[in-house]
N, C-alpha and C positions, 0 to 999 in steps of 0.2 A: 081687519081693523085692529084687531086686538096686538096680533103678532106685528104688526109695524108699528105701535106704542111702544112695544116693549125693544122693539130693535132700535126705537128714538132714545130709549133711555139709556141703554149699553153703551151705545156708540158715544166715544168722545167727544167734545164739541170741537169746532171746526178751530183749524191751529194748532191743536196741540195734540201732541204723542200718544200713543196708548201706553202708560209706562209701564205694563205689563210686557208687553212686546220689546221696550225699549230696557228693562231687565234681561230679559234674553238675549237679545243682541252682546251686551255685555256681560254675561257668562259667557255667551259662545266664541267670545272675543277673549276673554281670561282662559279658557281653557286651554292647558297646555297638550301638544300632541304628544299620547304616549312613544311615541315611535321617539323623540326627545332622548323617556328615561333610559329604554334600552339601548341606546349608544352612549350616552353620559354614565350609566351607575357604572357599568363592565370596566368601562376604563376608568375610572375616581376610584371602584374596589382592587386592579390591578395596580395604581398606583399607591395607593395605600399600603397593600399587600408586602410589594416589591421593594418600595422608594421609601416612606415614611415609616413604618414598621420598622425596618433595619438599622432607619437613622436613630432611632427611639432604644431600641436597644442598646445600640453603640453608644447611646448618648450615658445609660445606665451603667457601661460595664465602665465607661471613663473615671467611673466614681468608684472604683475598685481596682483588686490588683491582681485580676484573672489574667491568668497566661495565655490564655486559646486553648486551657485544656484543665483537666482538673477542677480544683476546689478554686474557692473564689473568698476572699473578704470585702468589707466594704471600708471605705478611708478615705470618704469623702476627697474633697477640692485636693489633696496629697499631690496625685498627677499633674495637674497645672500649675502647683509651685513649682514642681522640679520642671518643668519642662522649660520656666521661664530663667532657671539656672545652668538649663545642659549647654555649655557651649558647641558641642557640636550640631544640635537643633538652631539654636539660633543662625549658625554659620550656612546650614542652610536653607534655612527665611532669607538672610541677606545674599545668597548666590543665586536665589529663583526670583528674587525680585528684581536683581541687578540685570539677569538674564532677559525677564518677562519685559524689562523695561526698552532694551538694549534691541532686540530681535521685533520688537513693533514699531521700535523707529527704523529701522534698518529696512523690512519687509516692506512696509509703505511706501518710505523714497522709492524701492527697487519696484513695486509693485507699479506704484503711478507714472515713475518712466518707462515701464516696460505699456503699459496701457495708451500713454500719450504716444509711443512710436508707434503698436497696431493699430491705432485709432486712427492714425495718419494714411493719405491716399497712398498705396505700395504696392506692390507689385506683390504676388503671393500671400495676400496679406492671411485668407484663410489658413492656407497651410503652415505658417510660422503661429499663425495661432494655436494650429493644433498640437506642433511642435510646443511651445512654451506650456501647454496646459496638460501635457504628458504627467511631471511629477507629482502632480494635486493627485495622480489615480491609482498612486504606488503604493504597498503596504511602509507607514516609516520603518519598522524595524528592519526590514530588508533594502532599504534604502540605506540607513545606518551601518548596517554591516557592510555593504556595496562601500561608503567611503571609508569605513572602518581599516579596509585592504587599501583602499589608496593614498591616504592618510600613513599608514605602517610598515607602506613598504613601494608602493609606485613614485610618491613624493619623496621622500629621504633619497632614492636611488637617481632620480631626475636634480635634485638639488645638490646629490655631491656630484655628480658628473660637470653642472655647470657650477658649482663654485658657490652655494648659495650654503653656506654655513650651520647658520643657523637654522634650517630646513633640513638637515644633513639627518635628524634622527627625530623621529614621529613625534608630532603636536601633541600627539595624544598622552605621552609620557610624559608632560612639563603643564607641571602646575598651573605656569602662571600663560599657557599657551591654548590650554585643552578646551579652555569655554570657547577659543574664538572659532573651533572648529565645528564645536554642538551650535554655535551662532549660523556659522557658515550654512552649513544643512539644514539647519531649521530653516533659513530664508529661503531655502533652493528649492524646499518643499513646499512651504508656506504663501509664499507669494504669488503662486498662479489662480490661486484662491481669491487673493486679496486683486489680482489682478480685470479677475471678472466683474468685480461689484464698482470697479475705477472705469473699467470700457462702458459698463451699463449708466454710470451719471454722467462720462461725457459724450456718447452718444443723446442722451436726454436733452442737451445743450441744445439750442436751435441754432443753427447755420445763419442766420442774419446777424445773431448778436456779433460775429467775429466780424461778418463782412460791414456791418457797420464800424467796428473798432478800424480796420483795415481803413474804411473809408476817410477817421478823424487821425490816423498817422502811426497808431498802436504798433508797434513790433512784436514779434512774440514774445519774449519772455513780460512785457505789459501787460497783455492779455491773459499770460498764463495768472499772473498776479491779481491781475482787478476783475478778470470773470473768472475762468476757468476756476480757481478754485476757492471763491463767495459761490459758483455756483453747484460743485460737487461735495460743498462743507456735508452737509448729510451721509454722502456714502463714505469722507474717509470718519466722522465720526464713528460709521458701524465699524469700517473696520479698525478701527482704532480700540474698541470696545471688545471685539469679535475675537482680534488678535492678541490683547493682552489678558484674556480669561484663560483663550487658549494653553499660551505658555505657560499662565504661571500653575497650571497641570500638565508639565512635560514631563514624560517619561520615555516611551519608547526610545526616543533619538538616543536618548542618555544612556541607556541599558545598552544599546547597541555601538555606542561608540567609545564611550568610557567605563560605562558599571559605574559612575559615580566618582570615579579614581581620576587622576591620581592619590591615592589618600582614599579624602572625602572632598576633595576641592570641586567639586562638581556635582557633588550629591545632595537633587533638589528635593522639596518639601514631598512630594510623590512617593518618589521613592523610599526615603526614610519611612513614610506609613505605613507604604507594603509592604518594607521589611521586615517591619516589627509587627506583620502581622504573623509573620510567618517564622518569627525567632524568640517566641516566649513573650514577646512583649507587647501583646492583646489591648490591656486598659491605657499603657501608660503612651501608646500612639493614638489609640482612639479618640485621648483627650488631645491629642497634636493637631489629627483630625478635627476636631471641634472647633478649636481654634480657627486653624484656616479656614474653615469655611465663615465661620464669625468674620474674619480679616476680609474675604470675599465678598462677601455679602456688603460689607461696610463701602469696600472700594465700588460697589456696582449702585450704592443707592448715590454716591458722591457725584459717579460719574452720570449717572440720570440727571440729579438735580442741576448738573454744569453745563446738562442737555437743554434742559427745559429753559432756565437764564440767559442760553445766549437763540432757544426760539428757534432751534433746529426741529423738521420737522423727518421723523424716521418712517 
């Protein structure tokens, strides 16, 4: 008797919780599983370590006028006046932008018409796909050097045989010729890339929407217009995004097809960095470095928020 009094009196009344028990539940609900920290700390301590660190450094030695070697002073903002004076820096901010601008319009169009004809019923259709997605697996630089020879010596000798003048002596030697060639291969590379994430939205499309358009009198290029591409807005967003970060960090191509030259008509913001990493001029590229990445970072928060206003969903 005694011990069932005393187990009337512990027991909660009928309805409600024991909030003792109902505290536990929620710790055991807050508790995080260690097995969490040792996948998260390793890699936050390697990027740190790796990524962040270094950027932090560079960010310090920008504010000086160390060479990559030796003694060092400090002179403060010094470096990013002068950088906003070197005409040959700015010359190429305006040839990587002109470039980054130029090569994503280009790769697109070429990309979405190469995606809209294997998306289409063909004959072979696998195998010319595997054929067009060859150059996406090629090292650039050795692609660069491959048109480097065709460009300086297989073209000039097919162009003066037939009469084509101007062709008669390598693109790569003329100024005002040399970017159409780093365009040229950048697409030829670029594109089969840009081509997969085009086949992957318009296979997404569902086969009734066309056959309904078919059914009110649509033609194709209407369709291509008022569906096809309201409904693959998303994927050329990305690559649209995708493709001009890319570029406007190209280098390889350019090392391999010009070195930057004629001159410097062709030597982009990349390049400049790494040169001056490697020819005494440590702080005053580092701070070039800052820059763009500031320039970067601006253009990428733009093109989010021009994401999110017109309600594209990535």
């Amino acid at each position: 008797m005694t011990t069932t009094s005393r187990v009337a009196q512990t027991a909660p009344p009928a309805g409600r919780k024991n909030p003792t028990s109902a505290a536990g539940t929620v710790r055991s609900k807050s508790r995080i599983d260690p097995t969490y920290y040792w996948m998260v700390v390793p890699v936050l301590a390697l990027f740190a370590f790796f990524i962040t660190l270094p950027a932090l450094v560079g960010v310090f030695f920008s504010l000086t006028n160390y060479a990559g070697y030796g003694d060092w002073k400090f002179i403060g903002l010094m470096n990013y006046v002068n950088i906003f004076k070197d005409p040959a820096v700015l010359q190429s901010y305006v040839f990587t932008f002109m470039f980054a601008l130029t090569t994503t319009v280009v790769v697109n169009v070429v990309a979405l018409a190469i995606a809209l004809g294997l998306n289409a019923k063909i004959k072979w259709r696998t195998g010319i796909r595997t054929v067009f997605f060859i150059p996406m697996v090629l090292s650039a630089l050795i692609v660069s050097f491959v048109f480097n020879y065709l460009f300086s010596n297989t073209l000039p000798v097919l162009a003066e045989r037939f009469g084509v003048t101007p062709l008669a002596t390598s693109i790569l030697a003329n100024e005002n010729l040399a970017w159409l060639a780093i365009v040229l291969v950048t697409v030829w590379q670029a594109a089969p890339g840009a081509t997969i994430i085009y086949l992957a939205g318009l296979q997404s499309v569902p086969s009734e929407v066309y056959e309904a358009a078919d059914l009110d009198g649509a033609g194709s290029f209407r369709q291509f217009i008022s569906l096809t591409l309201p409904l693959i807005l998303g994927y050329l967003v990305i690559n649209v995004i995708l493709g001009f970060k890319g570029f406007l960090g190209t280098y390889e191509i350019i090392v391999g097809l010009t070195g930057g030259g004629p001159g410097m008509a062709t030597q982009s913001v990349a390049m400049r960095i790494f040169s001056g990493f490697t020819g005494g001029d440590y702080s005053y590229q580092m701070a070039n470095a800052v820059i763009y990445f500031l320039i970067t970072l601006l253009i990428s928060v733009i093109q989010l928020r021009l994401i999110q206003r017109r309600g594209v969903s990535l």
